[in-house]
Residue frames relative to the residue before (quaternion, step in Angstrom):
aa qw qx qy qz dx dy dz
X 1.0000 0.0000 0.0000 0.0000 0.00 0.00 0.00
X 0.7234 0.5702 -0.1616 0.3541 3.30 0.98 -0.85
X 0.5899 0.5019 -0.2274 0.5903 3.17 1.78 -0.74
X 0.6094 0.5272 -0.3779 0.4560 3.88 1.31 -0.45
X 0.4500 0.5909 -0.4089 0.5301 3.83 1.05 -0.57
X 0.9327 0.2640 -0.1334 0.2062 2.69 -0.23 -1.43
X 0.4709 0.6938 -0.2285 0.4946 3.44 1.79 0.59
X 0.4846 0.6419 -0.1776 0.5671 2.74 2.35 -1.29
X 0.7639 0.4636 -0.0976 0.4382 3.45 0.73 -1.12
X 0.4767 0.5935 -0.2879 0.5810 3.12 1.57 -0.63
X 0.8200 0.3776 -0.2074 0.3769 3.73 0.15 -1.26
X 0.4679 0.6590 -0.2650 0.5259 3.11 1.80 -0.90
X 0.5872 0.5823 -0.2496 0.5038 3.99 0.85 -1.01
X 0.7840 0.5311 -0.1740 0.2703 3.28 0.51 -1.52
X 0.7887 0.3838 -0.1768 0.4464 2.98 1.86 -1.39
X 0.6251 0.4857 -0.3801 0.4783 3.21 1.69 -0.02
X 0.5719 0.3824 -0.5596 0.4621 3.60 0.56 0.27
X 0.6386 0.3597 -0.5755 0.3627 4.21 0.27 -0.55
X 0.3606 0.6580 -0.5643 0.3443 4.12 0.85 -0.25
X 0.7345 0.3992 -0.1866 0.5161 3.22 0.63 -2.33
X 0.7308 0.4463 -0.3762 0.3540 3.81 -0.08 -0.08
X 0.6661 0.4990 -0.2703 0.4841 3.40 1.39 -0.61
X 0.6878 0.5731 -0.3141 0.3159 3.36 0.56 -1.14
X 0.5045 0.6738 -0.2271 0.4898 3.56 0.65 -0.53
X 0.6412 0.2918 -0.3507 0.6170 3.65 0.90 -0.90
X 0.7400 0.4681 -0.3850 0.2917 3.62 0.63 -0.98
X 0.4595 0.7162 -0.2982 0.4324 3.39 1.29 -0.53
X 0.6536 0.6169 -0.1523 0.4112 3.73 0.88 -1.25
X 0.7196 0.4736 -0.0674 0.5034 2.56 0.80 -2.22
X 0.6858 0.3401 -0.4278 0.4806 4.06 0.72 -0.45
X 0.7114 0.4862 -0.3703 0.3471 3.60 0.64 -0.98
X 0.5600 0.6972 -0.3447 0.2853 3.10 1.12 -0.52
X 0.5286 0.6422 -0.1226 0.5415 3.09 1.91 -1.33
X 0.7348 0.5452 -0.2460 0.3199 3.50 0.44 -1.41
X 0.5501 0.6878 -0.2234 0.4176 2.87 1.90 -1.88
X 0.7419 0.0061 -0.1208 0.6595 3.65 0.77 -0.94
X 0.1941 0.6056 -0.7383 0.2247 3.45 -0.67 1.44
X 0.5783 0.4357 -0.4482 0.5243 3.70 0.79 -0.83
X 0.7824 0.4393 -0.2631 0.3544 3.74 -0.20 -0.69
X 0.6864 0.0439 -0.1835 0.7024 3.71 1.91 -0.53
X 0.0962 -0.8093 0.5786 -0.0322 3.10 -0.07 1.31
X 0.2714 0.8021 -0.4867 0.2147 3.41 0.17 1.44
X 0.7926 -0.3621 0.2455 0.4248 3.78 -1.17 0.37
X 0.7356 0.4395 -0.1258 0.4998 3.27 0.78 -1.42
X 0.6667 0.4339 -0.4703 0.3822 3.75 0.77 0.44
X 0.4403 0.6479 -0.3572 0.5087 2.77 1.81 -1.62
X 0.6331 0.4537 -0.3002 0.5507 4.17 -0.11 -1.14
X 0.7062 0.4550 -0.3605 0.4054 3.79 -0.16 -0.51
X 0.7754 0.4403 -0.1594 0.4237 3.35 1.09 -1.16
X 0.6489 0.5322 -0.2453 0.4853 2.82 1.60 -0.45
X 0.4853 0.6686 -0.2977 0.4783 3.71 1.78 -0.50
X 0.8604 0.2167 -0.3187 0.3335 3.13 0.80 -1.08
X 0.7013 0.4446 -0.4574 0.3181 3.54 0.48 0.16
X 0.4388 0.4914 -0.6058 0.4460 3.85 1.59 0.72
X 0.6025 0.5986 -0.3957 0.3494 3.50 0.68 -0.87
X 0.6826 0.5832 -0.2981 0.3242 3.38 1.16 -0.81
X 0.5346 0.7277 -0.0121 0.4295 3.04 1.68 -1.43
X 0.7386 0.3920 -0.1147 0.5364 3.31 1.14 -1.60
X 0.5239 0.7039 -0.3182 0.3589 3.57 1.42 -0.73
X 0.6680 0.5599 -0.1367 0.4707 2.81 1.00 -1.98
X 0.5863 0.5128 -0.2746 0.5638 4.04 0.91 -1.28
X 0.7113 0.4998 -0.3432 0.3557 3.58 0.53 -0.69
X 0.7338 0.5565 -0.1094 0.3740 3.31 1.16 -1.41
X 0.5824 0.4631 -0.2887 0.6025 3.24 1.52 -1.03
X 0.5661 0.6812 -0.2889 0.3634 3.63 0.47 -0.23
X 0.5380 0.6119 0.0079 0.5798 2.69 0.96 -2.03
X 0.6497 0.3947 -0.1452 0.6333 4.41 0.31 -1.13
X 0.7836 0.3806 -0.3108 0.3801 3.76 0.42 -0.85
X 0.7121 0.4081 -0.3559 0.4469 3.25 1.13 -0.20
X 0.6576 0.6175 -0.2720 0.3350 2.93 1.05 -0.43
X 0.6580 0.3953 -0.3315 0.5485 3.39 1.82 -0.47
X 0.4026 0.7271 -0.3905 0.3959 3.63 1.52 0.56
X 0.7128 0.5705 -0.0566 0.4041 2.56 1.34 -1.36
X 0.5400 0.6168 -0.0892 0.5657 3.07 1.46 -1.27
X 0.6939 0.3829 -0.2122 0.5717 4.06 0.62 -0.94
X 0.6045 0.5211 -0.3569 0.4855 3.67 0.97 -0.65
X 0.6253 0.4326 -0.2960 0.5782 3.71 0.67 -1.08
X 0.7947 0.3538 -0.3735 0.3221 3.71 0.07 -0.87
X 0.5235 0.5955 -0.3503 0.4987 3.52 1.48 -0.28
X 0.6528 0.5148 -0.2931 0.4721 3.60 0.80 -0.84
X 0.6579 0.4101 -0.3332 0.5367 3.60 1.18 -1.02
X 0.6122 0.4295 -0.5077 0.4278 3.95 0.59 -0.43
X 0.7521 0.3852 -0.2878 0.4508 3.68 0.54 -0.74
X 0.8012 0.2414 -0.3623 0.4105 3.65 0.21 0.69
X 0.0133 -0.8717 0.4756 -0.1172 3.12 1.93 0.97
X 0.8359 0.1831 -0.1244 0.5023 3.69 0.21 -0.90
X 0.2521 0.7135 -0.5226 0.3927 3.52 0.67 0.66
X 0.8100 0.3967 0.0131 0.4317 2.76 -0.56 -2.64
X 0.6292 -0.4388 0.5551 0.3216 3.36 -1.70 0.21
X 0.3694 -0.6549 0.4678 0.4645 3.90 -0.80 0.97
X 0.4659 -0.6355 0.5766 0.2160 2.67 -1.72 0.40
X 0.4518 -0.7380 0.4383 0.2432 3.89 -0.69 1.00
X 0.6723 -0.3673 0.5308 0.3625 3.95 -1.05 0.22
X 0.7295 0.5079 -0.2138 0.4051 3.40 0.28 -0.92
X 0.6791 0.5794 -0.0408 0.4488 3.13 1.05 -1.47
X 0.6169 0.5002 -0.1555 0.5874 3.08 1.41 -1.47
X 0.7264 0.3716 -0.2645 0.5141 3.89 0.84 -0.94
X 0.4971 0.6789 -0.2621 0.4725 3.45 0.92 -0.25
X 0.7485 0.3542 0.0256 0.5601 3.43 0.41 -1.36
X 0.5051 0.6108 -0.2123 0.5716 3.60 1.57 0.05
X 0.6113 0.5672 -0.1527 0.5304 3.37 1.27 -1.77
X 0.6830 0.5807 -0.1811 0.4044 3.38 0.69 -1.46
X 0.7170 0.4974 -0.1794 0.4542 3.04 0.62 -1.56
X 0.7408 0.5133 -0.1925 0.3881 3.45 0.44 -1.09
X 0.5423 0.5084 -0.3404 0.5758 3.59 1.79 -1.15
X 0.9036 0.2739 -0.2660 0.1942 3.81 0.74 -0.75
X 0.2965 0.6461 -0.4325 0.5547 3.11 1.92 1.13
X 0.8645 0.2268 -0.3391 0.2935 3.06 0.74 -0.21
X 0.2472 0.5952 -0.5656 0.5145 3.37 2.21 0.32
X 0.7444 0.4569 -0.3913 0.2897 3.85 -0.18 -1.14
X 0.8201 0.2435 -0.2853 0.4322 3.55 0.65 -0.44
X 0.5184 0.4642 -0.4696 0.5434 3.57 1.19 0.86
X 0.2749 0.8053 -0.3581 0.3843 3.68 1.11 0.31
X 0.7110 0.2395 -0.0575 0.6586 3.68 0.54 -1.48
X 0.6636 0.3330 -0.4040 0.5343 3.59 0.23 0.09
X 0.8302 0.0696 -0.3726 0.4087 3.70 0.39 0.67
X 0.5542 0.4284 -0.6408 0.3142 2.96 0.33 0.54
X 0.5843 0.5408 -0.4327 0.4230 3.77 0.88 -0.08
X 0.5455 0.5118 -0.3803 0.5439 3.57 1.38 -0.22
X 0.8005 0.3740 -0.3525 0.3083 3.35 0.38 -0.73
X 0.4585 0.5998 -0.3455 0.5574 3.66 1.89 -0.63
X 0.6533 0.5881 -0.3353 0.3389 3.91 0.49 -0.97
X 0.6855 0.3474 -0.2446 0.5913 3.43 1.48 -1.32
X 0.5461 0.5658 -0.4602 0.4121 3.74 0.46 -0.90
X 0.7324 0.4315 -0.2125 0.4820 4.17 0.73 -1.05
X 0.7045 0.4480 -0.2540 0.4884 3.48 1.38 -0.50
X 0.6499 0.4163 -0.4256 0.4725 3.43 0.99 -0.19
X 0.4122 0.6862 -0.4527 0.3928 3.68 1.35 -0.77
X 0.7648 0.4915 -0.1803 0.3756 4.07 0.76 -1.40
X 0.4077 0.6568 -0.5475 0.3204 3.72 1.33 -1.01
C-alpha cells in the first residue's frame, strides 16, 4: 500500500514539473506575439490572445470538475466502507493513512491534468510556428 502512494506522488511530481518546464516556452512564445501585435495587427494574434484566456477559463472548469468527482467518488467508497464495517476484514491505521496518501496524490494529478495537456498542445502548436 505504501509503495502505491508513494508512486501516486511520484507521477504527480513528474507531471507538475514538465507543466513547470513547459510553460515558460509557452509564455514567450504568446508574449512574444502580443509584444508585436500592435505593429502586426493581424487575425491570428487577435485569436492567440483570445485562446489564451478561454484556454484559461476552460482549464479551471475542467479541474474543479475533475476534484468534484473525485470527492463524489471518494464519499461513495467511504460510505460503502462505513456500511460493510463488519463484513470486510478490519482495516489497519496504516492502510487507512496509506490509501489517504494515494487518494489525495490523485486529486491532485486529476486536477493538474487539463492544465497540461493544454500546456503541452500550446507548446507542441507554438513551436510548429517559430
Amino acid at each position: 500500500m505504501r509503495r502505491d502512494a508513494l508512486s501516486a506522488w511520484w507521477k504527480l511530481a513528474l507531471q507538475a514539473s514538465e507543466v513547470a518546464w513547459t510553460a515558460p516556452f509557452v509564455i514567450q512564445q504568446r508574449y512574444t506575439r502580443l509584444l508585436v501585435a500592435p505593429r502586426a495587427n493581424n487575425a491570428s494574434n487577435r485569436r492567440e490572445a483570445a485562446r489564451m484566456v478561454t484556454e484559461k477559463v476552460e482549464a479551471l472548469q475542467e479541474a474543479q470538475y475533475a476534484m468534484w468527482q473525485h470527492a463524489m467518488m471518494s464519499q461513495q467508497k467511504a460510505w460503502a466502507r462505513l456500511w460493510t464495517v463488519g463484513v470486510g476484514p478490519a482495516v489497519t491505521p496504516a492502510a487507512a493513512a496509506a490509501r489517504g496518501l494515494r487518494d489525495s496524490a490523485l486529486l491532485a494529478r486529476r486536477a493538474l491534468q487539463p492544465m497540461r495537456r493544454r500546456v503541452k498542445s500550446n507548446a507542441k502548436r507554438l513551436r510548429k510556428r517559430r
